[in-house]
N, C-alpha and C positions, 0 to 999 in steps of 0.2 A: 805174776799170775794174779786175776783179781776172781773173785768166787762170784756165783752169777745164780739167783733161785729166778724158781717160777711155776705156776700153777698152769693144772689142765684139767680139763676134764674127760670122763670116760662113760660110757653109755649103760643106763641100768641093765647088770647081766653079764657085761662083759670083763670083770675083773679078771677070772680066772683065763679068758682067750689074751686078755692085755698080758697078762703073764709067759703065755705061753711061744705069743709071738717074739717078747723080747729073750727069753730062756734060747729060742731061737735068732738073733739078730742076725741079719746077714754080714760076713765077712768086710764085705767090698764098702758098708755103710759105715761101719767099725774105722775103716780103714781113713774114708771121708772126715768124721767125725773128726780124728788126731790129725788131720792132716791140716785141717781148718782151726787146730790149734787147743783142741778141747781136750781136757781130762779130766780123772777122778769124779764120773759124770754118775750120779745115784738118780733113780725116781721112788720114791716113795707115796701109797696109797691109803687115805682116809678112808676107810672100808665106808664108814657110816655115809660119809656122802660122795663117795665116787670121786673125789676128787684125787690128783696126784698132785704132789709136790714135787720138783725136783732142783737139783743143786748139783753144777758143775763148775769147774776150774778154765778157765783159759787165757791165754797167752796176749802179752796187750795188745798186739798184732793180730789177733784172733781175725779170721774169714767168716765166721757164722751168717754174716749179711749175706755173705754170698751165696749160701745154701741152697737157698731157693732155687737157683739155677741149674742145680746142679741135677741131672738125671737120676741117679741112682736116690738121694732125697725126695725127688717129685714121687717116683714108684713107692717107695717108704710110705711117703704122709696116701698116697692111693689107696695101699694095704692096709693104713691103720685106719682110714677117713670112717669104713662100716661099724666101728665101734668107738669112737671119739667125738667128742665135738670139734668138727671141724668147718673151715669158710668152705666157699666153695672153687678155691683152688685146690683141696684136699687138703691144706696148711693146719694143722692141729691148734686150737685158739689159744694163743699163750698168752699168759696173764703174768709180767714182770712181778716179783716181789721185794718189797724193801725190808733191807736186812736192819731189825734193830738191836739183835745183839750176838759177837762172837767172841768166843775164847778161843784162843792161841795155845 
């Protein structure tokens, strides 16, 4: 498993709907997700500037390239695109992070 962060951003205002949507994720994306190799998957929000962090686990195998293809992902980034910054395939802008320190 290698651990995996990364920035995004979320549109001023919508913290509490960014919230509400993932409190609700859907099932079948869930399922996607683990399928494509991902776990112990957190996002974390800097209130002050709207940004999210997040940090997941996955498999050195992992499919995540593949995601994009994938239907039930495209609907996802659709439903999230009105309140994120995102391109204009609906893709949410993800900004890789490099990790400079962990403890074990």
């Amino acid at each position: 498993m290698e651990q995996f962060g990364f920035r995004m951003q979320i549109n001023a205002g919508q913290a509490e709907e960014y919230r509400r949507r993932h409190d609700e994720i859907w099932p079948e994306l869930v399922a996607l997700l683990k399928d494509a190799g991902i776990s112990d998957y957190s996002i974390f929000l800097h209130e002050e500037t709207l940004s999210l962090f997040a940090v997941l686990r996955r498999t050195s195998d992992h499919k995540m390239d593949m995601l994009p293809l994938e239907p039930v992902m495209q609907r996802w980034w659709e439903y999230m695109a009105d309140i994120m910054a995102s391109n204009e395939k609906n893709e949410p802008l993800v900004e890789p992070l490099e990790r400079v320190f962990h403890l074990a």
